[in-house]
Structure formats: C-alpha cells, structure tokens
C-alpha positions, -999 to 999 in steps of 0.1 A, spaced: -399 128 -421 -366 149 -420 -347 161 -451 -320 129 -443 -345 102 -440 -353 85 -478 -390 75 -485 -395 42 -483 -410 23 -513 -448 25 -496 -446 62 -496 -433 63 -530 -459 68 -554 -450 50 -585 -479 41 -614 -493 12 -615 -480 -13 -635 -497 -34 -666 -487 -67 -680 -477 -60 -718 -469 -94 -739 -441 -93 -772 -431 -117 -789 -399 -121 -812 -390 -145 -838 -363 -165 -843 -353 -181 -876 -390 -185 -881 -399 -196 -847 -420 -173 -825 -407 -167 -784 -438 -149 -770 -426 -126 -735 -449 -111 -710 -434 -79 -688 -446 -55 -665 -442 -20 -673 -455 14 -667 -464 26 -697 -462 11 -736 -434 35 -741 -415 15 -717 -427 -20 -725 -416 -13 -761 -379 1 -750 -378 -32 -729 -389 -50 -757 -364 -38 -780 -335 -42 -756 -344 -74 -755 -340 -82 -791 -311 -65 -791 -296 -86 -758 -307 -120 -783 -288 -102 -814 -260 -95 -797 -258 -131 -778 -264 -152 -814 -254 -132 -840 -258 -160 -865 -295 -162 -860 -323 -139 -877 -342 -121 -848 -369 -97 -853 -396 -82 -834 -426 -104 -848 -453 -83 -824 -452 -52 -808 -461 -52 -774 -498 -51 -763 -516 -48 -729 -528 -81 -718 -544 -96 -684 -513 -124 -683 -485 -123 -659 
C-alpha cells in the first residue's frame, strides 16, 4: 500500500465488539436496550447519551438510568 491509498475496513484492526444491555425508566416503566460497543466505558457514554437524547425529546417525563450497562450474550 502507498502513503495515498486508505486501509480498507478488513485491514483495520478495530476490537472486537460485545453486546452490553441498559435499561432506562420512564415514569416508572422500564425500556431495556441492547448495544454493541467496544469497551463498558463506551457502552455506558452511549448509554447516557441516550438518556439524555429521551430527556431532551420529553422533558415532561421522569427518565433515569434504572441499570447500568452489563455484558450480555443478546444482540
């Protein structure tokens, strides 16, 4: 490969990513997510810009994280 070609996404090496599963509650009623990410680091800023995204899209509801995300074999 030259210096102007770009590596293509095969000969990228990128880690391998794991299903992690949140869930966040809405005015008492649980919404359970499963994601892929690369780390829990990641899974838990996706998580949280998630709830975020929800507060900012009904602001009259009560959202909270009600689980932290976990590693789990879903998809």
């Amino acid at each position: 490969m030259n210096n102007n070609e770009v590596p293509s996404p095969e000969n990228v090496h990128s880690p391998e990513k794991k299903s992690y599963r949140y869930e966040i509650e809405r005015n008492g009623g649980v919404n359970a997510t499963t994601i892929q990410a690369n780390s829990f680091e990641q899974a838990e800023a996706m998580a949280n810009a998630d709830l975020q995204e929800r507060k900012f899209a009904d602001p009259d509801a009560d959202y909270k994280l009600h689980h932290a995300p976990y590693e789990t074999d879903l998809e």
